[in-house]
C-alpha positions in Angstrom: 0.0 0.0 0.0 1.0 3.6 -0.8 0.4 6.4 1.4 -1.1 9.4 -0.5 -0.8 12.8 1.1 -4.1 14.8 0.0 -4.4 18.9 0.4 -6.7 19.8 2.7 -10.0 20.8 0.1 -9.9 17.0 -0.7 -10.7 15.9 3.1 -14.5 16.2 2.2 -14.4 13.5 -0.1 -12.2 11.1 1.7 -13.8 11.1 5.1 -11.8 13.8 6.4 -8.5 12.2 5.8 -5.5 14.1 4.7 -3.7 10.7 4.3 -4.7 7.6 1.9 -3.8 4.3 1.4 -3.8 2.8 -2.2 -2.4 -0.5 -3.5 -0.3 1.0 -6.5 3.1 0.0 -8.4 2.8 3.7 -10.6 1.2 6.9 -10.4 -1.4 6.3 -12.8 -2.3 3.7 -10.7 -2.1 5.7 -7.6 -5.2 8.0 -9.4 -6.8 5.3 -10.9 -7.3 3.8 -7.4 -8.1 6.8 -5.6 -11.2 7.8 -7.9 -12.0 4.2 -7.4 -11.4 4.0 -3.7 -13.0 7.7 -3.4 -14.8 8.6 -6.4 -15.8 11.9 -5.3 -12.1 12.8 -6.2 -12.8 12.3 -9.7 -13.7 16.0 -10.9 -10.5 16.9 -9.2 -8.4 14.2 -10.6 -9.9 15.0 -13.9 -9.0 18.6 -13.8 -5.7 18.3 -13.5 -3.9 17.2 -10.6 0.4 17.0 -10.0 2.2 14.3 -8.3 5.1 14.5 -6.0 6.9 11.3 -5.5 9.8 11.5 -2.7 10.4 15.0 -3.5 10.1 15.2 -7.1 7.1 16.9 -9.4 6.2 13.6 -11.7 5.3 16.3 -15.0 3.2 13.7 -17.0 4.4 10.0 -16.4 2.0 7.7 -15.2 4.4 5.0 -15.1 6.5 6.4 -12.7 7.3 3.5 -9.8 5.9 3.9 -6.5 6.2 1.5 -3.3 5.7 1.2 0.4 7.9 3.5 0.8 7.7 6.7 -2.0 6.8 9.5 -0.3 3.8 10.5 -2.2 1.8 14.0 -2.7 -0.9 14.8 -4.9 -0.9 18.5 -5.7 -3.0 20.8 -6.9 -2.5 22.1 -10.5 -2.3 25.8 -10.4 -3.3 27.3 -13.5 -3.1 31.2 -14.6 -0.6 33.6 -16.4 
């Protein structure tokens, strides 16, 4: 299992939990399994979200390796200009 670290707007929609567990091997299975575990994440997922894994912005691969131990954030995109 992979602990997720959520910001604080998602609480609503995961039972008030800033933290998750999700059985993932990769990030796009990290989101897959959150809409599935929580699926009133979806409209946020689907918006855009980023990924931090042990430090590290994951731009666009959904492949990227997670385990027990990754150090996972998911981030709000910010969006503007």
């Amino acid at each position: 299992m992979v602990e997720v670290n959520l910001w604080s707007g998602l609480k609503a929609f995961t039972d008030g939990q800033e933290k998750v567990e999700i059985d993932a091997k990769n990030v796009g299975e990290v989101l897959r399994g959150l809409v599935q575990a929580y699926p009133g994440l979806e409209p946020a997922i689907e918006a855009g979200v980023s990924v931090a894994v042990d430090g590290r912005i994951v731009a666009s691969s959904l492949t990227e390796p997670v385990s027990e131990t990754s150090e996972v954030y998911l981030i709000q995109r910010l969006r503007g200009g």
